[in-house]
N, C-alpha and C positions, 0 to 999 in steps of 0.2 A: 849462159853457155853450158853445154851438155858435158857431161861429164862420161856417157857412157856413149860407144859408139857400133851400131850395128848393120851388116851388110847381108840382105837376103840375096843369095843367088841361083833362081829361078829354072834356068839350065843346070844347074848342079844336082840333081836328082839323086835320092837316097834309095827311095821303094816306098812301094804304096804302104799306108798306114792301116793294118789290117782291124777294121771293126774288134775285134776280139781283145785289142789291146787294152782295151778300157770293161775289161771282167770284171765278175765280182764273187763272189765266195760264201757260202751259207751252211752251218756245221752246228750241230746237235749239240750245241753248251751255252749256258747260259738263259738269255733268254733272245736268243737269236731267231729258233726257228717258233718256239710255245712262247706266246706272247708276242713276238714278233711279226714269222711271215702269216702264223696261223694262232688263233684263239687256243690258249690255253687252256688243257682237258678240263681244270676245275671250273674255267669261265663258263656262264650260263649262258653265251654267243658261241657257234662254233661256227667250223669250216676256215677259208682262210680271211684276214685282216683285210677288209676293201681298202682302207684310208693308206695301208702300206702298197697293196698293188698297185692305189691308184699314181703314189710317188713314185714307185720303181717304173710303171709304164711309160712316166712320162720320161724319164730319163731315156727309154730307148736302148735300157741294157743289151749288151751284143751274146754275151754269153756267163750263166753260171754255174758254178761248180758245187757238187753237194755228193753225198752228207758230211764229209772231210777230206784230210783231217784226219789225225786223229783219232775221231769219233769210227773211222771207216774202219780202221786196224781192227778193230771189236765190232763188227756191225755182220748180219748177214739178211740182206737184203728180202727171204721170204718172209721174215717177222713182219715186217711194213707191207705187206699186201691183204687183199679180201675184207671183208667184212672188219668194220674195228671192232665189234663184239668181241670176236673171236682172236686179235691179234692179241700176242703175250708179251707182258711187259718183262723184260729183258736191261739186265745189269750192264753198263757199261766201264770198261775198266781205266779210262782214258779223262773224260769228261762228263759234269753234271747238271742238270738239268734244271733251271731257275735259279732266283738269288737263292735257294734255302738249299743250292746245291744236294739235288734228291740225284742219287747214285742210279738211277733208273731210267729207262726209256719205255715209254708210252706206246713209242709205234701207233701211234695215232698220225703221225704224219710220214708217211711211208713214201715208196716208187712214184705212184698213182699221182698220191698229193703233188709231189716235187713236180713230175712233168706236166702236168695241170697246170700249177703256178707258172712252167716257163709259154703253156700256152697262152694263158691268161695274159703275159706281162710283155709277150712276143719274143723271147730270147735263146737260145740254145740250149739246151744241159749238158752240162759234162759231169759225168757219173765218178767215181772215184770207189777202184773194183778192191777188195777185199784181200790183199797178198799176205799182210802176218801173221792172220789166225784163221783164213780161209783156204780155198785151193781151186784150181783152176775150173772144176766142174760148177761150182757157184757162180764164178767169174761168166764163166761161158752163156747159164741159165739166165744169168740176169740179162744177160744180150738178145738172146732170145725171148723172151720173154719180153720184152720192149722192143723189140725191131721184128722180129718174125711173122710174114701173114701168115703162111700153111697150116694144117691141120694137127700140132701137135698139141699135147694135155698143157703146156706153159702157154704158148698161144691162144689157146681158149680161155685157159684161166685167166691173160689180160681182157680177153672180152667179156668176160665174166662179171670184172671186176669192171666194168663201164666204159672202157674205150675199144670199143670194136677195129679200127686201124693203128700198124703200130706206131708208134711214138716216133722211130726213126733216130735213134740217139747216133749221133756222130763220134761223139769225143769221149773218149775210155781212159782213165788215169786205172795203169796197170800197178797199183801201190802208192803209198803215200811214206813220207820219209820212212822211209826201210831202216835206213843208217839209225834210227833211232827207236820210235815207238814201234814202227813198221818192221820190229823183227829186230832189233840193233844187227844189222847184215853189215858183212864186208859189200866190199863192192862187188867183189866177184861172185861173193853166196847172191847177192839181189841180184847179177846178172843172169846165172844159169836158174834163180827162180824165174825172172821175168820171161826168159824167153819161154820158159815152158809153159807161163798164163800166154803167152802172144802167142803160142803153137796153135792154143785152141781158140781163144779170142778172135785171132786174126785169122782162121781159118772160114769167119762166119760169112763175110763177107764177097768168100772165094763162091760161094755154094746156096746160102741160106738168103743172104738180102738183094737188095738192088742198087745197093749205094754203101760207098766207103768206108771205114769204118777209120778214124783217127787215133792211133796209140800212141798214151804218153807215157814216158818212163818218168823217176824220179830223180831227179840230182839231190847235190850237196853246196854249200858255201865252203867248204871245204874242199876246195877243186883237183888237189888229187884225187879224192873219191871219184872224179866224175873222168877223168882220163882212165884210170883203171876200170871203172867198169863199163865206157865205151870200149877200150882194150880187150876187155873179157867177151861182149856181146859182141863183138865181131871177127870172134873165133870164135868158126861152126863150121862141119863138113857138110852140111845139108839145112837145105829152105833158102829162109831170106838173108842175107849178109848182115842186115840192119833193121830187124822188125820191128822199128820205131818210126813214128813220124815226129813226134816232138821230145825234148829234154826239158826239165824241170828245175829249179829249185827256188827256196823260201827265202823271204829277207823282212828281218822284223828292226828296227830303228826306237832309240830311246827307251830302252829299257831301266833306264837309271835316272832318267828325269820326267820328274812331277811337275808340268806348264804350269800350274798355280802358285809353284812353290819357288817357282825356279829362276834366275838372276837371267840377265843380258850373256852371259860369257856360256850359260847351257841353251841360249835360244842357239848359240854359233853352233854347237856343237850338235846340238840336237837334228840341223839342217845339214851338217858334214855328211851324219852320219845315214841321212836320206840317200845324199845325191853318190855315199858310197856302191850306190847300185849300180852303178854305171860301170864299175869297175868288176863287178858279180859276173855282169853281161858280158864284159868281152872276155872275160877268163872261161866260163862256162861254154864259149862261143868256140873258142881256143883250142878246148878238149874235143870237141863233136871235130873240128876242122884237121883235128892232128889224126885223127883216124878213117873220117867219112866227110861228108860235108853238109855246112848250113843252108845251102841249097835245096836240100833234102829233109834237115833235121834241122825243125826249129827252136827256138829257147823260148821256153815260157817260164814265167815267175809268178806261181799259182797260187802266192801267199805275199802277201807285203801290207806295209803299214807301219802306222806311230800304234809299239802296245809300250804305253806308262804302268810305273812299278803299281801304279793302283788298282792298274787288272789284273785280279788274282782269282783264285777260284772261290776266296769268300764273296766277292762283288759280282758272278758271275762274269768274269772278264769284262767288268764295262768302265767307261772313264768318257771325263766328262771332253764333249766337242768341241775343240778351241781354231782360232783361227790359224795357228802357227800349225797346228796340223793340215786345214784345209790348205797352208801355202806349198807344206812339204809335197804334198800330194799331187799340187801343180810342178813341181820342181821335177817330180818323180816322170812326170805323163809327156814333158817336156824330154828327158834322159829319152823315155821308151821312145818318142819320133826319129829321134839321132839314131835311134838303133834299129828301125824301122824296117833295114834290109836282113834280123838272121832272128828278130823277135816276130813271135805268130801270135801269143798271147799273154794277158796277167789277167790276175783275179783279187784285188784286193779284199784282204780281210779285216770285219766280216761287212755285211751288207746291213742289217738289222742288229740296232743296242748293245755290241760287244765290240771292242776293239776300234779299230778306224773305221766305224762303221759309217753311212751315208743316212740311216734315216734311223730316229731316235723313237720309242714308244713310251708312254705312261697314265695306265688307264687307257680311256677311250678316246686319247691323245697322239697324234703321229706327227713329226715335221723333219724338214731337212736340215742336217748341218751345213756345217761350212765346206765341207769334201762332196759334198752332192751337189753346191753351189759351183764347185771347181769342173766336175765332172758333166754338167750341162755347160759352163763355158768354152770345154775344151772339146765339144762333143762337131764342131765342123772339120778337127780334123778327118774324122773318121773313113776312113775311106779315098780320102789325098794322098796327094803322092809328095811324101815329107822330103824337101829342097836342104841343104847347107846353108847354115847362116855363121856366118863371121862374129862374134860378141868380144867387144875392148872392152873390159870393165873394171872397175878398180876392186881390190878384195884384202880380207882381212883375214891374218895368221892365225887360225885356230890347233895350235896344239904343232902336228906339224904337218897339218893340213890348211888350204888355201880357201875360204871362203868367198864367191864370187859373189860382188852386188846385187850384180843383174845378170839371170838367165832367160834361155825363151827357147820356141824352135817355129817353124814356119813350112805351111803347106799348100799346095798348088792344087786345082779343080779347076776347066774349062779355063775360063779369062776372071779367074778371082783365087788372091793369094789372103789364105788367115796365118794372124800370127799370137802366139800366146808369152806373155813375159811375165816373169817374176820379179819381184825385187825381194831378195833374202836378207836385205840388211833393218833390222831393227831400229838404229838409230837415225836413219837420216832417208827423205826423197832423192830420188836421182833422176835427170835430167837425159832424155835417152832420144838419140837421130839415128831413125832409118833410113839407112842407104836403101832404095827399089827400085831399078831400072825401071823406065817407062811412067812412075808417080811425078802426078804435076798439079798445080792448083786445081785444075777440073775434074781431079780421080776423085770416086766417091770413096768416103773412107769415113767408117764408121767403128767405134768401140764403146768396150764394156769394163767398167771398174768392180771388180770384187775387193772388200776388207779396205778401204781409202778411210776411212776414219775410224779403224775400231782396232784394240790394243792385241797383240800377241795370245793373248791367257783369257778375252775375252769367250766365255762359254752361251753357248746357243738352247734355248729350252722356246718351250712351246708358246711361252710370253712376249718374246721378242725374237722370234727369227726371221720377222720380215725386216728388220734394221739389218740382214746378213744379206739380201739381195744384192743382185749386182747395177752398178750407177750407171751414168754416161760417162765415157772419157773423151775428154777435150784431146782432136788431134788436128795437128797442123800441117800443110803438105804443101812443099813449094822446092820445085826443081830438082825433082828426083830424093824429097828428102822428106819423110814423115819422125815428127816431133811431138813426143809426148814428156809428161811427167808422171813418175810413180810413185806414189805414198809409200812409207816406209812398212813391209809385209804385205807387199799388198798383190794381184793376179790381174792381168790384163788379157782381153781379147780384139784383135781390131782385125775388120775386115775391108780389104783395099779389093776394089771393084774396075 
């Protein structure tokens, strides 16, 4: 008998599920980008990592964010261009570069490289413009200089520099946490900065290109900060009311627990303190709505992930890839469909060896974790249009928060609905009927099991990550009722036809 009980409703439409939702994020520390996306200047291989493009391509990333972060508040984007002869290697005051943490940047992988690689892998760039230690004239060049055909000295200089058409960059992060490394701003100091980078930024578009141009502001988890400084940015006697298209802000989980080290009562908490994004969302959602609206301005969460106390900056931020990450990260992707109608994008961090990263390097060595396992099973929603789903599930008191068994979310395309669930509970299988109008013994209904037999703290290396693929799952369907069973920590994907 089930214990868990679930009701997809088909007609109850959220908003479509914007490809973008499933970002990813790639920042100058560690060995995210040297050694990762691209051979390391000391390696006797260069250019960038085939065996990593080849994974990233295959996932079908929608869009990435680069160089931070961060790493951006110190960056100025000329050093990373022309000849690498000639580029100067440049201190950064934020983040370091390898495990031996070298205070230095190469600029060996610059503009050029990064848009390359999103040609390469097919994905977007979203560029991240230089607000605490830069100024708008920078901000501005760097647009130019990627999007401009006409005849000026930056225009040339990318043809120069080997791409004769430009790039085309859509998405512009006008700062990076301001409230902190980004300047520590009030909200109102980042407001009357930003609009003065969007005065010029956003003017490029009105005159210079042929297409859009996308600005993101920064937020806060701190959600005053982000009322006050929508409050601030829209009071102005002159221009746009609102020269934003998207709001921002970060969310990092588990900072005080080490999965190897760690008991059943921090696997609870560790998944609380996941699925508190949900709650990120509609307060940040909250702020844009009490001044302007999410119709117009979207929420993205251009930072998220599991970072364990062992990413530090002696480890280059890395830690090792466990299943109870890859399930948080289904939990997470699950949250972002329910919120499907006022979210435009995330980007988890990072992409490459740091963090909750999706694909691990060592040596002449590259594979997927368990989060890049999660991120190709959840990859039909893409582009659906995410439905309401009803979830009974029984849950356990974490602290004085409520841990649920079983979550999921469910999407709609032509005449086939996918549905993705979780089971967060550590101890035990749970027994789970879906309610689906119109399912009968003759519907085709097929799924997929990620983590059915492997432990919470189990970690993924180059030896064994084909034991991390995903199974078949046994499903049953008789009179409007699809039946499965889920392994304890485990991700399911089924697609009803």
């Amino acid at each position: 008998m089930s214990d868990v009980q679930i009701t997809v409703h088909p007609e109850a439409r959220i908003d479509r599920i914007a490809p973008e939702l499933h970002g990813h994020f790639s920042e100058h520390l560690g060995r995210c980008v040297y050694d990762g996306l691209y051979h390391d200047p000391s390696s006797p291989e260069t250019g960038f990592r085939s065996d990593v493009v080849s994974l990233l391509s295959a996932l079908d990333i929608p869009v990435l964010r680069w160089p931070g972060g961060c790493f951006a508040d110190d960056y100025n984007w000329e050093d990373g261009i022309g000849p690498q002869e000639d580029r100067p290697a440049r201190r950064n005051l934020f983040w370091a570069q390898g495990r031996e943490e070298r205070p230095e940047e190469p600029n060996s992988f610059g503009t050029d490289e990064f848009l390359q690689l999103c040609e390469r892998i097919g994905t977007e760039p979203y560029l991240a413009a230089n607000v605490g230690s830069g100024d708008p004239q920078q901000a501005t060049d760097w647009v130019e200089y990627c999007n401009y055909d006409g005849d000026t000295e930056l225009a040339d200089r990318r043809r120069e520099n080997g791409h004769p058409e430009p790039y085309g960059v859509k998405y512009w992060g006008i700062g990076n946490e301001n409230w902190g490394c980004g300047g520590q701003m009030t909200p109102e100091q980042y407001a009357r900065e930003y609009r003065k980078f969007a005065t010029y930024v956003g003017s490029m578009d009105k005159l210079l290109l042929d297409h859009d141009l996308e600005l993101i502001a920064c937020g806060f988890e701190g959600h005053e900060w982000n009322r006050r400084f929508m409050e601030e940015i829209g009071t102005n006697a002159w221009g746009v009311e609102f020269p934003l298209d998207h709001l921002t802000l970060h969310h990092y989980y588990g900072r005080t627990i080490t999965i190897e080290e760690a008991d059943t009562d921090a696997f609870d908490r560790f998944l609380c303190e996941a699925l508190e994004i949900e709650s990120h969302i509609e307060r940040i959602a909250a702020a844009i709505n009490a001044v302007a609206t999410t119709r117009d301005i979207g929420v993205i969460i251009d930072e998220w992930g599991a970072w364990h106390p062992e990413a530090v900056a002696e480890s280059g931020l890395e830690q090792p890839g466990t299943v109870i990450d890859g399930v948080s990260a289904a939990a997470v992707l699950d949250v972002f469909n329910h919120h499907s109608d006022v979210m435009t994008m995330s980007n988890i961090a990072q992409t490459v060896n740091v963090l909750h990263c999706l694909v691990e390097t060592d040596g002449e060595a590259a594979w997927a974790r368990p989060t890049y396992r999660v991120f190709d099973l959840y990859a039909p929603h893409k582009g659906n249009t995410a439905v309401e789903t009803s979830i009974a599930t029984p849950t356990r008191a974490v602290g004085d928060d409520e841990l649920p068994f079983v979550g999921g979310s469910a999407s709609v395309a032509d005449e086939e609905t996918y549905l993705t669930l979780t089971n967060l509970d550590h101890a035990a299988a749970h027994d789970v009927d879906i309610t689906l109008p119109g399912a009968n013994a003759t519907t085709d209904v097929s799924g997929s099991l990620l983590f059915g037999d492997q432990s919470a703290d189990a970690v993924v290396d180059a030896s064994n990550e084909e034991a991390f693929e995903s199974t078949a799952l046994d499903c049953v369907v008789d009179d409007h009722t699809l039946s499965v069973e889920l392994p304890p920590l485990s991700v399911a994907g089924i697609t009803v036809r």
